[in-house]
GUDO-55925 format. One line per field, with one value per residue: chain; x negated, y, z of N, C-alpha, C in turn. Coordinates in Angstrom, 3 decimals. Each point is the difference from the previous one (the first is absolute). Example, Ala and Ser with C-alpha at 12.3 -4.5 7.8 and 13.67 -1.06 7.14 Angstrom:
% GUDO-55925
unit	[A  A]
n.c1	[-13.190  0.350]
n.c2	[-5.690  1.050]
n.c3	[7.800  -0.720]
ca.c1	[0.890  -0.820]
ca.c2	[1.190  1.190]
ca.c3	[0.000  0.060]
c.c1	[-0.900  0.770]
c.c2	[1.200  1.090]
c.c3	[0.000  0.730]
This chain:
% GUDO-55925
unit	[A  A  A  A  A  A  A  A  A  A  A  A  A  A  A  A  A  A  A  A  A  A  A  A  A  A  A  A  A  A  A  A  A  A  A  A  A  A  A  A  A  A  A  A  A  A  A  A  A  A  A  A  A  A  A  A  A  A  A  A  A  A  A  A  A  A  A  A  A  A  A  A  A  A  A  A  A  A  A  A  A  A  A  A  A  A  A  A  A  A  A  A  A  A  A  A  A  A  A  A  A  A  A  A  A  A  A  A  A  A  A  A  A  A  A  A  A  A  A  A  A  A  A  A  A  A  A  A  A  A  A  A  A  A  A  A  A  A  A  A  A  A  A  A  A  A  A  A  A  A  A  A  A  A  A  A  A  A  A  A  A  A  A  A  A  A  A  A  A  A  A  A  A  A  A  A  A  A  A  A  A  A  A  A]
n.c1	[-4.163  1.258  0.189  -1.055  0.421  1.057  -0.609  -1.131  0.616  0.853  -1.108  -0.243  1.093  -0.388  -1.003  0.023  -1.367  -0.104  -0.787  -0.932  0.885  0.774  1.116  0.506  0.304  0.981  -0.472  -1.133  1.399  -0.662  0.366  -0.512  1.635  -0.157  0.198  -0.547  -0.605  -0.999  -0.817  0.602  1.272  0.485  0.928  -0.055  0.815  1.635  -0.512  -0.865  0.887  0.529  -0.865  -0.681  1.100  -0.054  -1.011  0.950  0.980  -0.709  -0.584  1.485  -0.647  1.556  -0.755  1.207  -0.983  1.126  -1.198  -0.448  -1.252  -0.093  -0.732  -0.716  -1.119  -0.115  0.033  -1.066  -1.316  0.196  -0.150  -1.298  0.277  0.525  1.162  0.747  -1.105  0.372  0.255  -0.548  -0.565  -0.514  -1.101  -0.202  1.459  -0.498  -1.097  1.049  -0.017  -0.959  0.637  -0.341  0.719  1.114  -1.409  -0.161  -0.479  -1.864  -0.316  -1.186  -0.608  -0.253  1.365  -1.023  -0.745  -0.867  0.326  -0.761  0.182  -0.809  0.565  1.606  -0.078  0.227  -0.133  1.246  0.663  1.342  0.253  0.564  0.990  -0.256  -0.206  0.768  -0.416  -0.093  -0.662  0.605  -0.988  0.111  -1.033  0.753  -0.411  -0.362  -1.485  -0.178  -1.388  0.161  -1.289  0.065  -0.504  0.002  0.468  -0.370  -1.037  0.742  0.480  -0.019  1.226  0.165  1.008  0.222  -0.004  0.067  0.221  1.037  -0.212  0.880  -0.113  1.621  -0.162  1.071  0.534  -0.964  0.722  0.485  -1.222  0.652  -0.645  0.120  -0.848  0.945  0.838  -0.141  -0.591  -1.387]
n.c2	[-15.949  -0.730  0.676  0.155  -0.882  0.315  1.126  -1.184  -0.827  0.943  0.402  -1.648  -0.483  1.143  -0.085  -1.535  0.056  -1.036  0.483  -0.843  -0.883  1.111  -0.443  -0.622  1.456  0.394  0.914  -1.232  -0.165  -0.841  0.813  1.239  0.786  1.394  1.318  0.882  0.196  0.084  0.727  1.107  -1.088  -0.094  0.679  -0.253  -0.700  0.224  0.340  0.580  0.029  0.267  0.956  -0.408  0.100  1.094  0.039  -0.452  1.020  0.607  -1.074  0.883  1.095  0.920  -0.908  -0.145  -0.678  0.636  0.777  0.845  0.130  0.283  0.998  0.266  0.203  -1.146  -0.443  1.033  0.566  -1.798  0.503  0.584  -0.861  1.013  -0.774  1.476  0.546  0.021  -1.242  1.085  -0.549  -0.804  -0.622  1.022  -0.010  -1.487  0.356  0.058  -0.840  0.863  1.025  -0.378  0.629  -0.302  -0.082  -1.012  0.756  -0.181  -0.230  -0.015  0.426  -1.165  0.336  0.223  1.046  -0.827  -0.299  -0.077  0.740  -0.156  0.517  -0.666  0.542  -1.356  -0.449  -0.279  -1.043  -0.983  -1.254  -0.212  -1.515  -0.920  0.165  -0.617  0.725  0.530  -0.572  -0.565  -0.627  -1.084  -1.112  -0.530  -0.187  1.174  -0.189  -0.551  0.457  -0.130  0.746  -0.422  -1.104  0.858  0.736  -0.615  0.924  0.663  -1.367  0.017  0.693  -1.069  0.961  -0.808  0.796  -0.857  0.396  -1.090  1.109  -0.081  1.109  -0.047  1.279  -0.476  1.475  -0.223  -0.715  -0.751  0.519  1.382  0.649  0.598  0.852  1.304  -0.285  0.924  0.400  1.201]
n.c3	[17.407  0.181  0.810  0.241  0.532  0.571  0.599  -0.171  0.763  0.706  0.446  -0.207  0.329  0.459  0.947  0.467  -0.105  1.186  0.926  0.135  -0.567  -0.625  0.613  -0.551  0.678  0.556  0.760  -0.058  0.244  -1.003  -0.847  1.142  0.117  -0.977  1.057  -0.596  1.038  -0.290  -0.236  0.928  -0.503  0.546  1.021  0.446  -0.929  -0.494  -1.341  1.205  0.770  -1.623  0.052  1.242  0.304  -0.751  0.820  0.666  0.096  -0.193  0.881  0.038  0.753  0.255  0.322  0.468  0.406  -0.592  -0.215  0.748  0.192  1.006  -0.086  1.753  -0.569  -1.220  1.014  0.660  -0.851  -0.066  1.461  -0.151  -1.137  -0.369  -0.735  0.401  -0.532  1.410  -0.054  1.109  -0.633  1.172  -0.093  1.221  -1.166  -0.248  0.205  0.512  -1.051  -0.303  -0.707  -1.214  -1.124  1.039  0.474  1.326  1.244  0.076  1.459  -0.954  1.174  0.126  -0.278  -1.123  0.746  -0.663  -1.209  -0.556  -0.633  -0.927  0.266  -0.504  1.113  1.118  -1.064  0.215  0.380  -0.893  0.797  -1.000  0.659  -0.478  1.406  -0.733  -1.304  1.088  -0.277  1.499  -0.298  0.687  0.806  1.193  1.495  1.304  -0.021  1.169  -0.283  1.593  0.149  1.311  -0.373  -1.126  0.747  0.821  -0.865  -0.912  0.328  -1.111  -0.049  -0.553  -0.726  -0.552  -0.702  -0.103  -1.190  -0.524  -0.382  -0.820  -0.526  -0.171  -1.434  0.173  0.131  -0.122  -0.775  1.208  -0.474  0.698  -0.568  1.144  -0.364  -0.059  1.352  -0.063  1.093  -0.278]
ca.c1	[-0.742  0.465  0.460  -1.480  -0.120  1.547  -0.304  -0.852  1.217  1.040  -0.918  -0.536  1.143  0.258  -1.434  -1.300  -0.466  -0.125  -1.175  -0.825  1.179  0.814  1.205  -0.079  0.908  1.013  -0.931  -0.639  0.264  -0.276  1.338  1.114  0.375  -1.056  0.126  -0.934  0.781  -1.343  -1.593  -0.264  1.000  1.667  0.518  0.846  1.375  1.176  -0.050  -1.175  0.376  0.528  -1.202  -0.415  1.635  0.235  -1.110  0.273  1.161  -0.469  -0.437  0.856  -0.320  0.387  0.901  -0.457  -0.425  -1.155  -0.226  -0.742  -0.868  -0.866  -0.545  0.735  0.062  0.955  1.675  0.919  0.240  0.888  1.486  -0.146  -0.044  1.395  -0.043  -0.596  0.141  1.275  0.742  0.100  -0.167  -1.218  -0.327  0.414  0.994  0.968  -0.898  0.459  0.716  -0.988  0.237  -0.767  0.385  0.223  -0.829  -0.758  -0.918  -0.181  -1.496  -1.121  -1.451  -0.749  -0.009  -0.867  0.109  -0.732  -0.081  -0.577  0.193  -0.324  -0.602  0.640  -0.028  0.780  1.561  0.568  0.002  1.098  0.270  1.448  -0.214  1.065  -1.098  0.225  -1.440  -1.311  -0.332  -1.373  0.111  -0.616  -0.268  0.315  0.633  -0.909  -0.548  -0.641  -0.649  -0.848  -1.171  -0.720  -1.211  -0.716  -0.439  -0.327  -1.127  0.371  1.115  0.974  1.009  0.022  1.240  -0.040  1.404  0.018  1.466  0.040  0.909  0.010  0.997  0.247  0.862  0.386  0.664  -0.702  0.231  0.584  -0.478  -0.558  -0.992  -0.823  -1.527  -0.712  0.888  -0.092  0.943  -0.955]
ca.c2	[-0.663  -0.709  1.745  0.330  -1.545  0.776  1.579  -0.267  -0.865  1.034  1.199  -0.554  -0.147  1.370  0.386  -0.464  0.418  -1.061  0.102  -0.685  -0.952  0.924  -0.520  1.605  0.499  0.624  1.151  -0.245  -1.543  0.227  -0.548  0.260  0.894  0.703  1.078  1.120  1.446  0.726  -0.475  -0.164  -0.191  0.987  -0.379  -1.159  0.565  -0.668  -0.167  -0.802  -0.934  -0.590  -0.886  -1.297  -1.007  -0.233  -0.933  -1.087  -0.213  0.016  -1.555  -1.527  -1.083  0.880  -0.908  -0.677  1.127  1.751  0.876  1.484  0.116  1.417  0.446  0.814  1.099  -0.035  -0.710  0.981  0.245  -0.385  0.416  1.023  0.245  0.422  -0.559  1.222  1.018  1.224  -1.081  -0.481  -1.509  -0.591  -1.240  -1.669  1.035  -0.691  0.105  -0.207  -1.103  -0.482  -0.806  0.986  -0.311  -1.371  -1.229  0.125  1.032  0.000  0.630  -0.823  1.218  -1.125  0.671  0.889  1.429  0.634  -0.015  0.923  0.537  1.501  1.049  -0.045  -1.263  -0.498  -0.289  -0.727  -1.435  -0.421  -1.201  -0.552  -1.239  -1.084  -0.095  -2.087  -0.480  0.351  -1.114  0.050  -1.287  -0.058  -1.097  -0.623  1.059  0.516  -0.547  1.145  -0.993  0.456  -0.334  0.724  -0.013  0.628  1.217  -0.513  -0.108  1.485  -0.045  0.491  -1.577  0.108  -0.886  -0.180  -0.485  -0.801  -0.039  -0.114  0.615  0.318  0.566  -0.417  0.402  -1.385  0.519  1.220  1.101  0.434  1.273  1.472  0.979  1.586  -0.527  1.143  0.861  1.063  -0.062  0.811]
ca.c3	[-1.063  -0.713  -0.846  -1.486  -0.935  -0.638  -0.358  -0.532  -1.411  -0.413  -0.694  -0.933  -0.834  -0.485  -1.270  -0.371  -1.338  -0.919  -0.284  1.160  0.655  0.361  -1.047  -0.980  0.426  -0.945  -0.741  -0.938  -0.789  -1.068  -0.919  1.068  -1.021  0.360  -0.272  0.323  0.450  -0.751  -1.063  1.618  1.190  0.362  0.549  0.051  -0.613  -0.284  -0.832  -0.209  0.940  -0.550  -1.166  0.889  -0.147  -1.510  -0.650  0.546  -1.022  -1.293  -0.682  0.936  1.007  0.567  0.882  1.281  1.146  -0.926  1.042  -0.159  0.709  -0.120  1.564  0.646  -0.384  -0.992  0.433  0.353  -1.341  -1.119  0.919  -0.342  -1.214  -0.880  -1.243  -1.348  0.657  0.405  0.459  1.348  0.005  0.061  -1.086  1.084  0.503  1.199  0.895  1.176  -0.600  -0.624  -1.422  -0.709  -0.758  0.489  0.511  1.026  0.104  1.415  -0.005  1.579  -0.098  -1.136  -1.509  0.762  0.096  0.143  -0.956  -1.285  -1.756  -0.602  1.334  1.400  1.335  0.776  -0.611  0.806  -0.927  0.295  -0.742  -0.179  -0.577  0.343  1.097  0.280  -0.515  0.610  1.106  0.654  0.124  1.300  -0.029  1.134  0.649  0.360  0.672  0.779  0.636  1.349  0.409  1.294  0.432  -1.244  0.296  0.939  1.020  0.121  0.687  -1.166  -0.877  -1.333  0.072  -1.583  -0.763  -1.470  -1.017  -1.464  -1.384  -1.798  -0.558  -1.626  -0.694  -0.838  -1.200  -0.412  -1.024  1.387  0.561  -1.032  1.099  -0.676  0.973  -0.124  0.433  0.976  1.273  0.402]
c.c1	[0.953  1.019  -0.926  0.064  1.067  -0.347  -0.983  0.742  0.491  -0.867  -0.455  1.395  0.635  -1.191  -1.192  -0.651  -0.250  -1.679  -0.795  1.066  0.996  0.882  0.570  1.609  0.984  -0.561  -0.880  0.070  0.365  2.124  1.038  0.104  -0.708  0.812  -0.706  0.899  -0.776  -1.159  -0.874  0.708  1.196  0.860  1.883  1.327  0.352  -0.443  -1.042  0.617  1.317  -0.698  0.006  0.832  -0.249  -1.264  0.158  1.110  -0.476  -0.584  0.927  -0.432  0.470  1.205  -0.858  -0.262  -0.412  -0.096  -0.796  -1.182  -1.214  -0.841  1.118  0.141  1.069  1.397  0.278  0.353  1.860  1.130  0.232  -0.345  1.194  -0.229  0.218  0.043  1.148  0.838  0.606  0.522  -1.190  -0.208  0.383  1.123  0.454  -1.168  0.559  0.203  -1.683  -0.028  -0.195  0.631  0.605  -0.443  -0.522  -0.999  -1.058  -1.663  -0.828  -1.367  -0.608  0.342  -1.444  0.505  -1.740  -0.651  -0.530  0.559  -0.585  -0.899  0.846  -0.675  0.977  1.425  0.669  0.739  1.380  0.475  1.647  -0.146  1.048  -1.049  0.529  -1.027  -1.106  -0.416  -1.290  -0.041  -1.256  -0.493  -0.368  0.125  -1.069  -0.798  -0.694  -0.741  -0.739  -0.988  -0.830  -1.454  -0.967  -0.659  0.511  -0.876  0.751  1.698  0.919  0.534  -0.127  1.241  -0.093  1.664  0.007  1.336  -0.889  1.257  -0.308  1.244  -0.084  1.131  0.579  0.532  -0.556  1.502  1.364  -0.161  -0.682  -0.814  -0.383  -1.231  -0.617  0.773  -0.510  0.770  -0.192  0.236]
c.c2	[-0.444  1.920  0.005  -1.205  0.700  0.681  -0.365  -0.788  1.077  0.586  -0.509  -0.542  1.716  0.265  -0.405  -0.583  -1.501  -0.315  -0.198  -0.485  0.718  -0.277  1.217  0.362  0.574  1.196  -0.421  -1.386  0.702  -0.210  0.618  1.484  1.021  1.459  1.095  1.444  1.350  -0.181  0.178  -0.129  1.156  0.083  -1.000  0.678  -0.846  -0.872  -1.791  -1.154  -0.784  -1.063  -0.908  -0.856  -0.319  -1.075  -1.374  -0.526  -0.459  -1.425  -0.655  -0.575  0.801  -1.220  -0.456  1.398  1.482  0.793  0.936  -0.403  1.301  0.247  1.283  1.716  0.224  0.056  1.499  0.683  0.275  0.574  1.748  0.842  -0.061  -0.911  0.580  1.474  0.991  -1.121  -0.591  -1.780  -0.703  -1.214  -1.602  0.793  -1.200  0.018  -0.934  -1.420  -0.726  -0.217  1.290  -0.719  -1.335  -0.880  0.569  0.502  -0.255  0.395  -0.557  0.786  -0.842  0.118  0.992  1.212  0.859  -0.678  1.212  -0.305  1.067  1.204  0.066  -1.251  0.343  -0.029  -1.072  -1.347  0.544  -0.635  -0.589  -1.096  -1.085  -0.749  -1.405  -0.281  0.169  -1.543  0.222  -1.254  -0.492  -1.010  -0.264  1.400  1.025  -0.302  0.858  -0.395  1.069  -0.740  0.525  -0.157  0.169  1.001  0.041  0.395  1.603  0.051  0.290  -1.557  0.615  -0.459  0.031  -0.608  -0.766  0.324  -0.601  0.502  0.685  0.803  -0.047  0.576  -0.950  0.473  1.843  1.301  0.297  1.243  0.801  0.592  1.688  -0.362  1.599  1.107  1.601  0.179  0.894  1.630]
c.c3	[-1.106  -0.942  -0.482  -1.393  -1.167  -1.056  -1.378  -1.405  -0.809  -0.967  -1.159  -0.988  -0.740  -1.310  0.182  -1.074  -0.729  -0.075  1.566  1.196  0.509  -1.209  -1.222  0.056  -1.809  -1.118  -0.689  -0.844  -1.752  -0.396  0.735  -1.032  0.802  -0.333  0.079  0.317  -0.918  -0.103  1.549  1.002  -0.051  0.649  -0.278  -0.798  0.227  -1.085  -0.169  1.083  -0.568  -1.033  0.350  -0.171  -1.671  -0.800  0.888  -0.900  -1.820  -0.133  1.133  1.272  1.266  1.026  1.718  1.447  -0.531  1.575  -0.534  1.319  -0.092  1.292  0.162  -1.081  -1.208  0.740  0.492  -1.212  -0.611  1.014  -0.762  -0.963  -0.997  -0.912  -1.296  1.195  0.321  -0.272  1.065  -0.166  0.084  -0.682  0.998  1.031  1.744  0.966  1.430  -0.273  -0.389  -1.475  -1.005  -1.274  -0.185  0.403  0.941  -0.823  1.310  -0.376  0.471  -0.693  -0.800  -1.534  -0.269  -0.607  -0.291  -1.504  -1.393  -1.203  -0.474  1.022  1.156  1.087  0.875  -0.712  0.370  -1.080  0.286  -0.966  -0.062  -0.722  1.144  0.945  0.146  -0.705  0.361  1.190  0.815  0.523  1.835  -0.459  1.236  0.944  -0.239  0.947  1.049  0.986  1.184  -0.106  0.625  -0.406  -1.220  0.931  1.874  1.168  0.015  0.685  -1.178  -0.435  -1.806  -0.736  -2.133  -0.384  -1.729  -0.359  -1.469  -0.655  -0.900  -0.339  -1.762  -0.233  -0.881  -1.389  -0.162  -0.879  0.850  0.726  -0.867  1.533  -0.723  1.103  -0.200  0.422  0.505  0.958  0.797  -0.706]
């Protein structure tokens, strides 16, 4: 219960929408820098994974925790993708290190992968930013409440978990995002 509680925070500090008490995640916080791969998505460059760094760099806010976040599919992607063609050079040449144009590099399936533009679908997110500005905030522990006797006459226990949290982009212009990867 308390791994689903996780999985649910995580999913909502990445890209929640901010809408029927769902904290509003990184992907749709208003003032966060913005890259387009094409008019239907594209697959992933060198070019475009400098961008990301460069629209952080560009309003000063290229300090603190910088990282690279992605799903599984971008992360193999960026192992297997030349940074000019017949380069035998990849875009995440330290793979073994985790690092992609000098910054940690990592993955979680919760980046999504199943995103639209135009006529492309399942385009994939990847987000670069200074993750000290990202807050997830609690309000007391987790609560967890057994209750045998709701459902009693069917011998079933009933187990409920309470969390109070809030996630907060504290520095929006901390973060650049592409939200139209091809990976397919």
């Amino acid at each position: 219960i308390t791994e689903a509680h996780a999985v649910l925070l995580e999913s909502a500090a990445i890209a929640g929408k901010g809408t029927d008490n769902e904290p509003k995640g990184i992907l749709h916080t208003t003032g966060i820098g913005e890259v387009a791969m094409g008019t239907n998505g594209a697959a992933i460059s060198w070019k475009k994974v400098v961008e990301l760094e460069t629209k952080v760099n560009s309003v000063n806010a290229n300090r603190g925790r910088m990282a690279y976040l992605t799903n599984a599919k971008v992360f193999g992607a960026l192992k297997t993708t030349e940074k000019a063609t017949g380069s035998g050079r990849f875009i995440m040449e330290d793979a073994a290190a985790g690092r992609c144009n000098g910054y940690v590099t990592e993955f979680s399936n919760l980046v999504p992968s199943n995103l639209t533009k135009g006529s492309g679908s399942n385009l994939s997110a990847m987000i670069f930013g200074n993750f000290q500005d990202l807050y997830i905030g609690q309000w007391g522990g987790l609560d967890i409440v057994v209750d045998p006797y709701t459902s009693k006459k069917t011998a079933e226990i009933e187990i409920c978990l309470n969390a109070w949290n809030d996630v907060l982009v504290a520095e929006p212009k901390s973060f650049a995002a592409i939200k139209d990867i091809v990976t397919e």
